[in-house]
N, C-alpha and C positions, 0 to 999 in steps of 0.2 A: 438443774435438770440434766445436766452433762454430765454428771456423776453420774447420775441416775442412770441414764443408758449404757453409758459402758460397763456399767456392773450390770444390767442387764433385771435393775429392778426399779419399785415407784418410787417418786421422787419423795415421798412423804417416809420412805423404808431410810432415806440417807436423813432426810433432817431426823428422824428418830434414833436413829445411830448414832449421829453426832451428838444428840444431847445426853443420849444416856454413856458415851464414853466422854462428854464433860462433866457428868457427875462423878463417874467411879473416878478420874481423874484429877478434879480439881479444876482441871482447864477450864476457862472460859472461851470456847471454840469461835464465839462468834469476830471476832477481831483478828486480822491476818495474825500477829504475833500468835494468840493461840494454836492456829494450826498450824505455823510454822513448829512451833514446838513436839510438838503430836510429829508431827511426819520426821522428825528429826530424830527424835525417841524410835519410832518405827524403822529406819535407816538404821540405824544404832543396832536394836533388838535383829535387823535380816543377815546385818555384817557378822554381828558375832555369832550367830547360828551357821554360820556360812561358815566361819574359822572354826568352831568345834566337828561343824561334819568333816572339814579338812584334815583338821589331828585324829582323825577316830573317835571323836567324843570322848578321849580320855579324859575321869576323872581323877583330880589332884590325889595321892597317895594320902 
């Protein structure tokens, strides 16, 4: 439910979330190791968008 508020939606919108990004996934969300992995991947995925906005988004030759 503290999800829920800070995103600023119902709490039934995050448990639907979370399952349907363990489907397309694979994850099993419900066990901390799962969503440690998820938020880790997401870390992953903002850094390196963060270094392509840095170089200009140049693509390799």
């Amino acid at each position: 439910q503290r999800t829920a508020r800070i995103l600023h939606v119902h709490p039934n919108t995050v448990d639907y979330r979370l399952r349907r990004i363990g489907r397309l996934t694979g994850l099993d969300l419900s066990p901390t190791e799962g969503l440690w992995y998820l938020r880790s991947a997401l870390v992953a995925r903002v850094s390196g968008d963060r270094q392509n906005t840095a170089l200009g988004d140049r693509q390799p030759a």
